[in-house]
N, C-alpha and C positions, 0 to 999 in steps of 0.2 A: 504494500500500500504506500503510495507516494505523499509524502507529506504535503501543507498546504502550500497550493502558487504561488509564486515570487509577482508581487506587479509590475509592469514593464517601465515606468517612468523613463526619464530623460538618461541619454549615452553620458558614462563617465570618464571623463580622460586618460590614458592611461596609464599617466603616473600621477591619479588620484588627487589633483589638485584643485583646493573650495576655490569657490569668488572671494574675494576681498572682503565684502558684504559680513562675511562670519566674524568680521573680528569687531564688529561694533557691537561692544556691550561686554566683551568677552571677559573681562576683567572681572566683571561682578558674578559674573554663573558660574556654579560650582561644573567642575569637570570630571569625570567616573566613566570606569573603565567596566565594560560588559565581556566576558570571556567565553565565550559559546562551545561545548565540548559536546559532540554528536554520539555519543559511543551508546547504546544501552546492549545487556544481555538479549533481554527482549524486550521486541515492543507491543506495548500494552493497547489491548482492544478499544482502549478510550482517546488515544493519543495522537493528534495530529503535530508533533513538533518537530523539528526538522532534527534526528536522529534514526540513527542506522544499526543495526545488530551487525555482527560477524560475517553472516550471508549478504549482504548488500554493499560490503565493503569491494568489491570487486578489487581487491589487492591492494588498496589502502593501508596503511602502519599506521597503528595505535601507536609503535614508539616513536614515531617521526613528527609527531602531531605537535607536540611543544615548540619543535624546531621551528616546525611552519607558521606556528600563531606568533614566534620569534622573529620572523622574516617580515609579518604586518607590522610588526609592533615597529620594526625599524623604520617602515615606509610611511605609515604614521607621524612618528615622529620627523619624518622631513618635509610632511604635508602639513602640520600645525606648524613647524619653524616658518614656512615660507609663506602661511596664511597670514601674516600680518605679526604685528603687538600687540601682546594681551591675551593671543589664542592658546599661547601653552601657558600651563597651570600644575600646577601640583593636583595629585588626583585626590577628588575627597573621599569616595568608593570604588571597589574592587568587588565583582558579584561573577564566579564562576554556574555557571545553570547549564542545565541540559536537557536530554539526556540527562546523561551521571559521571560528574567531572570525577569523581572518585572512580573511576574503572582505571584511573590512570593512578601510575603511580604518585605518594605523594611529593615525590620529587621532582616529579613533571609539574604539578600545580604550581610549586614553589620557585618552578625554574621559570615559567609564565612573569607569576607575580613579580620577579626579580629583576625581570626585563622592561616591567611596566617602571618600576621603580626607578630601573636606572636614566628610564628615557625622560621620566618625568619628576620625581618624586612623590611622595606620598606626603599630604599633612598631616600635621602633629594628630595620633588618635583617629586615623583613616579608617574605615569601618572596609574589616576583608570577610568578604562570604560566601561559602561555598556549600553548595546542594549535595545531598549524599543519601542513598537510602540506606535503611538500617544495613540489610545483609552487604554494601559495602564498603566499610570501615571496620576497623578495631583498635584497640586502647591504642597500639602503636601510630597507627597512619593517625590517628587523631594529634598524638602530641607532637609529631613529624610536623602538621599541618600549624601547629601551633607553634613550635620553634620555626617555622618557616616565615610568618609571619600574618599567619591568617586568624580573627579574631570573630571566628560568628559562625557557625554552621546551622542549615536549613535541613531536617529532615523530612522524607515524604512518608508520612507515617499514611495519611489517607484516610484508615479506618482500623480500628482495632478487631474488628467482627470477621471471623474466618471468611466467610460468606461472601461478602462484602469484597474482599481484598480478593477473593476465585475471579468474581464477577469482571474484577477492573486488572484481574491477570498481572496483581502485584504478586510479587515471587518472595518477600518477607514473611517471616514467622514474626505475629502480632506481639509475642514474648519478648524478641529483640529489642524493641524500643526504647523501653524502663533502660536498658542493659548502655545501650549506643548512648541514648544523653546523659546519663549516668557520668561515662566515661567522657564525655566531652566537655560536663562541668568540671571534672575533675581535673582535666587538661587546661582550666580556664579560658576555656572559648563559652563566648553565650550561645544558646539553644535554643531553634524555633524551632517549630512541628506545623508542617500541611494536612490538612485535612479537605476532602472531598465529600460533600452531603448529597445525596439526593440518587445514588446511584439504583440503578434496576434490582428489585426487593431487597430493598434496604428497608424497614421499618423505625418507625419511632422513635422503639426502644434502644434498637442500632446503635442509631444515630446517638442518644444520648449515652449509651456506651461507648462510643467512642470520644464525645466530648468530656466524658466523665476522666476517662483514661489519659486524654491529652494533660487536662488537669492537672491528673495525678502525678506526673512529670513535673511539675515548674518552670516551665521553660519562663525566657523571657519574653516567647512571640511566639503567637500562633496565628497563623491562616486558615482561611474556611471557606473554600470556593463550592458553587454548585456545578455540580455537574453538567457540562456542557456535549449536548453529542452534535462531532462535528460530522459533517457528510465527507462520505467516502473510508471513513473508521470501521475497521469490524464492529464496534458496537451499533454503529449505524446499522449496518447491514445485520445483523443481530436482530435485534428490535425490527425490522423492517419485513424481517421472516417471522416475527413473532417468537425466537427462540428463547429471549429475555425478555421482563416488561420493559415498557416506554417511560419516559420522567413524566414525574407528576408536578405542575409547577407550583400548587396550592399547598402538595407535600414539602417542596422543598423552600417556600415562605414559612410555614409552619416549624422545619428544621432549622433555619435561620432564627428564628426567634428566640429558638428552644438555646441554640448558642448564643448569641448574645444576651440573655439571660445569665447564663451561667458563668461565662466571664463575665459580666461585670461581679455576680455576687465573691468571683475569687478573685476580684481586682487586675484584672482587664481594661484599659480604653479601646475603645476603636478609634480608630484613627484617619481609616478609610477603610470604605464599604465591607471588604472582604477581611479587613488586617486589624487583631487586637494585639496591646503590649501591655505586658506588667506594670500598672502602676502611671501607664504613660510614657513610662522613660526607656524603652528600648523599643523606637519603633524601626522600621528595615529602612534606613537612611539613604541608602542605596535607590528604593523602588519610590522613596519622597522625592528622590532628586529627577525622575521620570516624572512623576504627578505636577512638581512643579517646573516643569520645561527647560528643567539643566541642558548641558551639551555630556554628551558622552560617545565612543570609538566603542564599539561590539566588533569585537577577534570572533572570527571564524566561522564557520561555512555558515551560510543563510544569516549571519549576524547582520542585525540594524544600527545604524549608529545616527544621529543625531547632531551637528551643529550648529547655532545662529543661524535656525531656520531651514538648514539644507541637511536632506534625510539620506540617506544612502542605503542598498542592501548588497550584502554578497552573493557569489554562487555558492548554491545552495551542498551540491553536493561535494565531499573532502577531496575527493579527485581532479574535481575541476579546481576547486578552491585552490589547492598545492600545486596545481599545473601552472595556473597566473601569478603566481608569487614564485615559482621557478623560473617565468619565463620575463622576472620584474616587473610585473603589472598589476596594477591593485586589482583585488579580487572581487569588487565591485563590480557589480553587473545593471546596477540603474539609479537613479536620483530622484528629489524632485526638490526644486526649492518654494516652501511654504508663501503661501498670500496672504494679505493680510486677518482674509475671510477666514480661511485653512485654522492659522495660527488662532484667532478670537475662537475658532467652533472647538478647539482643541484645549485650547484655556478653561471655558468653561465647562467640557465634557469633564476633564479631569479635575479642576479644582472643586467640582461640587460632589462629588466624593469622597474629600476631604472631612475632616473630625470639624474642621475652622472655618468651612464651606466659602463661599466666594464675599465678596463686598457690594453688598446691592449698587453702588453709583458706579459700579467694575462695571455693567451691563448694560453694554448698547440698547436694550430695551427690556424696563421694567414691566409691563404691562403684565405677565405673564405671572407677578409676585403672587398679589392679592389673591388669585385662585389658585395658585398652592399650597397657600397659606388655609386657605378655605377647605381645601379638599385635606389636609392632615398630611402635605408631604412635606411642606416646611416649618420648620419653628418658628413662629409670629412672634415671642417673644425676642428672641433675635434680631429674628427681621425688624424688630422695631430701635433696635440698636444698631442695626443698618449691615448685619450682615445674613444671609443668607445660607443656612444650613440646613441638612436633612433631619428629619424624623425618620423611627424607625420607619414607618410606614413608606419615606420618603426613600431611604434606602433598600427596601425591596423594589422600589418602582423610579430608581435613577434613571435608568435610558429615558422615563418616557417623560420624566423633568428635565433633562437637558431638552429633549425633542422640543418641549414647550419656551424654553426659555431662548432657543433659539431659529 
């Protein structure tokens, strides 16, 4: 199954060089580095993200892969020197995602990281984090990853319920978990845990076993996405034969509530729609610096990066990807640069997501407040202090408040 389409946007040079245009403002945006590592054992019936097992590698090297994200990193940095003043920055975050950037060893992660570091540096207290599922890491690659210099790991726990984790053809024993954050507070990295609600006969009670268990962990962040089936996924086609049920969207409003509930009674914020932190104080620094329209370079195959308006993506697959950076050419395969309309519909898609939601005089047109406020999707009391935030009700139904508000 092919992961989802690349869009075709505008031809990119091909020694990868912005307009001039990115360096206005550059000074003040924080800048964060995305590390895209394609590798999984298997992929998962639910998953449309641009990752490849063993059999799709068509004679690709897992060990040659640091090299190659080493070869951007260089090209990169003679793309930001020559963009102007102001465009290089010390990086404020480092977010290795996948795939499972842990299939790699951790000296590959650290040799990545060390490259970013030197091309750029890191500021004081840079937030490093890297994705991992439980079955793999252990005590050692955790504190490897921690004398390497990486300060945050993300686990995909999903669901505690055997059942549950068959369906979405995670390959984890639910037991692990306790065991892996365990050992990576103990290595002094902080601890998030992913969870997935809503999936095909999942129940209630499920559900709230597996928020019960995220709990029971401590981490300092948790995630909680619904279940999205994208077309062309075996779970698509699953569900389409009738083999598994279909989501239920009323169920998984109802499983949403059931969790934010319950973090907050164990001290939780949310922070945005999908993202609670302990206490407030450890939200994912990294994915704020995305919500609020930082510049950030995404290494590796199908990675997006983002600067002063101009979006870029790569090719998608490691082959090709390693081919154009052999052959010194950025591995970028299309662009586009943002309008003003673009950038305003993106501002407010994201910022109202947000725990701090938007600034009502921020919006080219209020008209749309009063019947939000009306209908229970935003805080009136807020909005009477001039900023615009969701209710809960408001954040089960974001898409269709942006829709309104713009």
């Amino acid at each position: 199954m092919p992961p989802s389409v690349l869009p075709l946007g505008e031809p990119v040079p091909a020694d990868g060089a912005l307009p001039a245009s990115v360096a206005v403002g550059a000074a003040e945006r924080d800048f964060g580095v995305y590390v895209h590592v394609p590798f999984c054992r298997v992929r998962c019936g639910y998953c449309d993200f641009n990752t490849y097992t063993a059999s799709e590698l068509r004679g690709v090297s897992q060990a040659s892969y640091a090299d190659e994200v080493g070869r951007e990193i260089a090209l990169a940095e003679r793309v930001l020197e020559d963009a102007g003043e102001g465009v290089v920055r010390p990086v404020s975050t480092v977010f290795f995602g996948g795939g499972t950037p842990t299939l790699l060893p951790p000296g590959d992660l650290v040799r990545m990281l060390a490259g970013v570091r030197d091309a750029w540096g890191l500021v004081p207290g840079a937030e490093v984090t890297v994705e991992a599922n439980p079955d793999s890491v252990d005590r050692e690659a955790l504190e490897r990853l921690r004398d390497g210099g990486v300060t945050r790991v993300s686990f995909g726990m999903q669901s505690a319920v055997p059942h549950v984790l068959h369906v979405l053809e995670r390959t984890h024993d639910p037991e692990r978990v306790p065991l892996v954050v365990r050992w990576a507070k103990e290595a002094g990295l902080e601890a998030s845990v992913d969870l997935i609600y809503g999936s095909p006969g999942e129940s209630i009670d499920d559900w709230r076993r597996s928020v019960e268990a995220a709990l029971a962990l401590e981490p300092t962040h948790v995630s909680a996405y619904a279940l999205i089936v994208e077309e062309g996924t075996k779970l698509a086609r699953q569900i389409r034969r009738d083999e598994v049920e279909g989501v239920d969207d009323d169920v998984q409003a109802e499983m949403y509530e059931l969790a934010d509930a319950a973090f907050a009674d164990a001290g939780y914020e949310w922070y945005e729609v999908s993202n609670w932190s302990l206490g407030g104080r450890h939200p994912s620094r990294h994915n704020l610096s995305y919500w609020h329209d930082a510049d950030w370079w995404g290494f590796g195959p199908g990675a997006h990066s983002h600067v002063g308006g101009v979006r870029w993506w790569n090719a998608k697959h490691p082959a090709a990807y390693a081919e154009r950076l052999a052959q010194g050419t950025t591995p970028a395969l299309g662009r586009e640069v943002l309008d003003a309309s673009t950038r305003e519909l993106e501002r407010v898609m994201l910022g109202v997501r947000l725990r701090e939601g938007l600034a009502i005089d921020s919006l080219a047109s209020r008209a749309a407040v009063p019947g939000l406020i009306a209908d229970g999707l935003v805080d009136g009391r807020r909005a009477l202090a001039g900023r615009l935030v969701l209710t809960l009700r408001g954040r089960l139904l974001a898409d269709a408040v942006v829709r309104r508000l713009v």
